[in-house]
C-alpha positions as CSV (number, residue, x, y, z in Angstrom):
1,X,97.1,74.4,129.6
2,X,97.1,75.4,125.6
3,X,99.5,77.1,124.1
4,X,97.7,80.7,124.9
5,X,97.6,79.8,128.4
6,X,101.6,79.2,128.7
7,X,102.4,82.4,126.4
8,X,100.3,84.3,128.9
9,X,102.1,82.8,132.0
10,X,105.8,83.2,130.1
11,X,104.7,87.0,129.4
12,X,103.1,87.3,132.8
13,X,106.8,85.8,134.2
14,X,108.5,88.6,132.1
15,X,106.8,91.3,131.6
16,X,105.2,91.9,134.8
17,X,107.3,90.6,137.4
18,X,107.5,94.6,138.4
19,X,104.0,95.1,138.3
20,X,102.5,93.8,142.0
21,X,99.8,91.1,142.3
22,X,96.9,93.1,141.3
23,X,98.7,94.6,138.1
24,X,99.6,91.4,137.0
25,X,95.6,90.3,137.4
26,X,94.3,93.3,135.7
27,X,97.6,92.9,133.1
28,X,96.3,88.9,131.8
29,X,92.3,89.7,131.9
30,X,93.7,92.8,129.7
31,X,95.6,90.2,127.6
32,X,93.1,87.8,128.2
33,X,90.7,89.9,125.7
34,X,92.7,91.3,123.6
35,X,93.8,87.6,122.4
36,X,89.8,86.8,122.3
37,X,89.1,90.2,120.9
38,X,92.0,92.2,119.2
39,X,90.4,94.1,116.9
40,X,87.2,95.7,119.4
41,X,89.9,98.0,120.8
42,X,90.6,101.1,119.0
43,X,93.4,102.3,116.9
44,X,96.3,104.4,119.0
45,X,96.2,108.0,118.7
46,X,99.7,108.2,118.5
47,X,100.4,105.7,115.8
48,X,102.5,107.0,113.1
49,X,103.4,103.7,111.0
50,X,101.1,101.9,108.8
51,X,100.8,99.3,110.7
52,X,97.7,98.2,112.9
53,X,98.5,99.4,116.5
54,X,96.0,99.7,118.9
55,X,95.3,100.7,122.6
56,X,93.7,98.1,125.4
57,X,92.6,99.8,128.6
58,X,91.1,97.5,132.2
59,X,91.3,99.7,135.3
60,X,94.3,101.2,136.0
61,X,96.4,98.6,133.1
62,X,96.8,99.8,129.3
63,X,98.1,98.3,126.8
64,X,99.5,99.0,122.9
65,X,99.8,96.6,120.3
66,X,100.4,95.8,117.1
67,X,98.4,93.0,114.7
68,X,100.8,91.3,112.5
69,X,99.9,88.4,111.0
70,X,97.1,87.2,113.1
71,X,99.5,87.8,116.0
72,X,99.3,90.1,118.6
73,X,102.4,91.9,119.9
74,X,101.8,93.7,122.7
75,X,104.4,97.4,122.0
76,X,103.9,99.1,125.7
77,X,102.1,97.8,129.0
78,X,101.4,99.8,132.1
79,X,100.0,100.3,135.5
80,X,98.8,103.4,136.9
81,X,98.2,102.0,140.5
């Protein structure tokens, strides 16, 4: 596994051990793409700061995030099922 794959299984472990087994799916293909793709999502609406937050969405799973640094750190996560 690279080092993507654990950080995704340690956040997964985390994260969304409330979430049940179909949120934690939707949850990593949502991370999944951001990782591969973090700036095809759009900027938050509610983003007051200057820096570069933006909003995921798979199903019933969000996600908001910040770019720092070539990093992405995911702010808020949720499941609407």
């Amino acid at each position: 596994m690279n080092q993507h794959g654990a950080l995704l299984e340690d956040l997964a472990g985390e994260l969304l051990r409330e979430f049940p087994e179909e949120g934690r799916e939707a949850a990593l293909t949502l991370l999944r793409t951001i990782r591969d793709a973090p700036y095809a999502w759009p900027h938050a609406a509610d983003a007051a700061c200057s820096e570069d937050v933006r909003e995921a969405h798979f199903g019933c799973c969000w996600m908001q995030y910040a770019l720092r640094s070539e990093q992405v750190e995911i702010l808020e996560i949720g499941w609407l099922g």
